[in-house]
NUVEX-86615 format. One record per residue (C-alpha): chain; residue number from 1; residue in one letter; x, y, z. Coordinates in steps of 0.1 Angstrom, whole numbers, padded with zeros to 4 digits. Each point is the difference from the previous one (the first is absolute). Layout:
<cadena: A | num: NUM | residuo: A | x: X | y: Y | z: Z>
...
This chain:
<cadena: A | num: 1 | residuo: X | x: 0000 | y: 0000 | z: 0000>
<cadena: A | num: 2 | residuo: X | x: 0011 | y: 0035 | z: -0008>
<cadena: A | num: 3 | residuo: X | x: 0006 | y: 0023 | z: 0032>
<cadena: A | num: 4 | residuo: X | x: -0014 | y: 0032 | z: -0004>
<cadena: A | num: 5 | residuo: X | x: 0024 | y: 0030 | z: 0009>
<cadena: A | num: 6 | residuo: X | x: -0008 | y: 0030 | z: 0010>
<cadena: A | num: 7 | residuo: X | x: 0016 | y: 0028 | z: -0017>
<cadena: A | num: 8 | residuo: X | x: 0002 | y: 0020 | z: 0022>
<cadena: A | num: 9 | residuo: X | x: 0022 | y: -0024 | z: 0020>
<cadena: A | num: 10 | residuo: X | x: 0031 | y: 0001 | z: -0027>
<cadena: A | num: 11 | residuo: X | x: 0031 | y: 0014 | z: 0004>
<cadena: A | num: 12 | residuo: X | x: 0023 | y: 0006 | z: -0024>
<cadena: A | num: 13 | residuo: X | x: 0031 | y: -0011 | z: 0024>
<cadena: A | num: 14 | residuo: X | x: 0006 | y: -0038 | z: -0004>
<cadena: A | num: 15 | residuo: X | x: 0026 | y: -0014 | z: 0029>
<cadena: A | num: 16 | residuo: X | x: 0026 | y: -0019 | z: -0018>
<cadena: A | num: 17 | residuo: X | x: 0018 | y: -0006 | z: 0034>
<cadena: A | num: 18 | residuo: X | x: -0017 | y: 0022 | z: 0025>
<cadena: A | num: 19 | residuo: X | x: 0025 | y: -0010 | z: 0027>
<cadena: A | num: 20 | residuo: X | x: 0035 | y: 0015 | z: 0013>
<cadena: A | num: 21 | residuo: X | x: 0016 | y: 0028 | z: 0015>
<cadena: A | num: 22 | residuo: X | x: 0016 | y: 0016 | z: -0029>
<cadena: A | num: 23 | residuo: X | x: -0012 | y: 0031 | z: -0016>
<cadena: A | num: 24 | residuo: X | x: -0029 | y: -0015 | z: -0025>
<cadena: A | num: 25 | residuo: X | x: 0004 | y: -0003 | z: -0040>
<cadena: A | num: 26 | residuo: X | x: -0028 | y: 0014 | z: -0020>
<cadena: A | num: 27 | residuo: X | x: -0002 | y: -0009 | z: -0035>
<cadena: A | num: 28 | residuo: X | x: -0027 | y: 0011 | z: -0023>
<cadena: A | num: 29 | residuo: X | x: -0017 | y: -0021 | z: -0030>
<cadena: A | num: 30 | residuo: X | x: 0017 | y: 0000 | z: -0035>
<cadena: A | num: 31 | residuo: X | x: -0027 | y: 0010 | z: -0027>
<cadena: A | num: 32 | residuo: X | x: -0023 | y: -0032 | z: 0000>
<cadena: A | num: 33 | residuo: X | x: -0004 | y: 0010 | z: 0035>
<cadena: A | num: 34 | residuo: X | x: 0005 | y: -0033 | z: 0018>
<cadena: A | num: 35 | residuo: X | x: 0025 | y: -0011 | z: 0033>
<cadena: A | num: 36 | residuo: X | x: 0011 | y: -0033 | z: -0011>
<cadena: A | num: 37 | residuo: X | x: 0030 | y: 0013 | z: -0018>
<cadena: A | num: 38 | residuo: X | x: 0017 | y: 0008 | z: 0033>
<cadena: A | num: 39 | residuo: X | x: -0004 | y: -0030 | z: 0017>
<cadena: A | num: 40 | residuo: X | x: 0041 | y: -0015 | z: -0003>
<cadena: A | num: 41 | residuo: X | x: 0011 | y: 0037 | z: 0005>
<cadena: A | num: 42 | residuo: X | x: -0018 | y: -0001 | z: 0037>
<cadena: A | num: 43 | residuo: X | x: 0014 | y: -0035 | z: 0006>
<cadena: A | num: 44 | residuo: X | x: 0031 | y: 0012 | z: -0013>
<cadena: A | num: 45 | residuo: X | x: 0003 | y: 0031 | z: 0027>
<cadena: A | num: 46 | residuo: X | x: 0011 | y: -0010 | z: 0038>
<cadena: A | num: 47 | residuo: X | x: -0024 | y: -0014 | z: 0019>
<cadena: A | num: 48 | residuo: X | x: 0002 | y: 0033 | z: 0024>
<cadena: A | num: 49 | residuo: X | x: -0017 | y: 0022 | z: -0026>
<cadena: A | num: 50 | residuo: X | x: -0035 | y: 0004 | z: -0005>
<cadena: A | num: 51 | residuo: X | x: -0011 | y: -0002 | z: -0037>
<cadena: A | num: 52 | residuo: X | x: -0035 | y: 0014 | z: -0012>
<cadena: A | num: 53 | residuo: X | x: -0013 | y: 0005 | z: -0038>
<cadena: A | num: 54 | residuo: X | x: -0025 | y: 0019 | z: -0009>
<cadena: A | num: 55 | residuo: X | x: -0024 | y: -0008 | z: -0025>
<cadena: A | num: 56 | residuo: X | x: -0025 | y: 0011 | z: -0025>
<cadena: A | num: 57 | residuo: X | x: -0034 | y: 0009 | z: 0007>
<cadena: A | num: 58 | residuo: X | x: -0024 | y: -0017 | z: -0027>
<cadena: A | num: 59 | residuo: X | x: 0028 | y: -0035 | z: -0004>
<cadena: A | num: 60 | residuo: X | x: -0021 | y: -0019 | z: 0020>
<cadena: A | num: 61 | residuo: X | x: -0035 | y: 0004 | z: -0014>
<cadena: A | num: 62 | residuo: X | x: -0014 | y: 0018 | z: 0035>
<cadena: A | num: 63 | residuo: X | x: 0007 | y: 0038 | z: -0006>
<cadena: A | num: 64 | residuo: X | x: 0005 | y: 0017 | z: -0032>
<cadena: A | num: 65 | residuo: X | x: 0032 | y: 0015 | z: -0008>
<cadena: A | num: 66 | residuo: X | x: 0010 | y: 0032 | z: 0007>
<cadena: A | num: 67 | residuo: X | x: 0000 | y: 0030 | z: -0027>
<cadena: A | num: 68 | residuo: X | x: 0030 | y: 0019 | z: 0006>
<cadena: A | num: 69 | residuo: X | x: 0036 | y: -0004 | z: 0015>
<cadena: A | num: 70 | residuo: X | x: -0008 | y: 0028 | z: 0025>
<cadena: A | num: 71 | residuo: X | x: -0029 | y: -0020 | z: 0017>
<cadena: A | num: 72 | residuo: X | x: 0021 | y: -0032 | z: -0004>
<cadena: A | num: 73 | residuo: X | x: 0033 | y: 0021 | z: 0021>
<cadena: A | num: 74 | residuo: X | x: -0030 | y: 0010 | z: 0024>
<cadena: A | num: 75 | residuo: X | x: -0015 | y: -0034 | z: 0008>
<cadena: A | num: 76 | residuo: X | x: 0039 | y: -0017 | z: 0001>
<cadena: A | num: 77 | residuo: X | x: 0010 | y: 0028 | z: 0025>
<cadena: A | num: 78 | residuo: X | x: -0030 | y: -0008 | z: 0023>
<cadena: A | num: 79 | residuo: X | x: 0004 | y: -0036 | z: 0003>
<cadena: A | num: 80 | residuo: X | x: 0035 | y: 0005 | z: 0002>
<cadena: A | num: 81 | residuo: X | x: -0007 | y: 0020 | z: 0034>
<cadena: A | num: 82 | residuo: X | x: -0021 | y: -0022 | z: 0012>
């Protein structure tokens, strides 16, 4: 069965190791707007760093993607915050 998701519920910010005392890695999606890609790079960094990717609204089918690079830079800068 398909689990209904609430949009309002997503985050753009997608822990790829979310634990460590290091100062955290931030990488941002390359134009098709999915994480995957960085996957070996976060297993590749010491284990002491946190490493978080953000993706793009609208890649999973819940929210629709964003129009503009300014609203994109506003929503990454919020959940980076968070």
């Amino acid at each position: 069965l398909r689990r209904r998701v609430d949009p309002g519920d997503w985050s753009p910010l997608v822990p790829l190791r979310a634990t460590g005392t290091g100062r955290p890695l931030f990488c941002v999606h390359p134009g098709g707007g999915g994480v995957l890609c960085y996957v070996k790079l976060a297993r590749s960094i010491p284990s002491d760093r946190p490493v978080y990717a953000l993706q793009a609204p609208g890649v999973d089918g819940v929210r629709s993607p964003l129009k503009s690079i300014e609203e994109m830079a506003a929503e990454y800068v919020e959940a980076i915050r968070t």
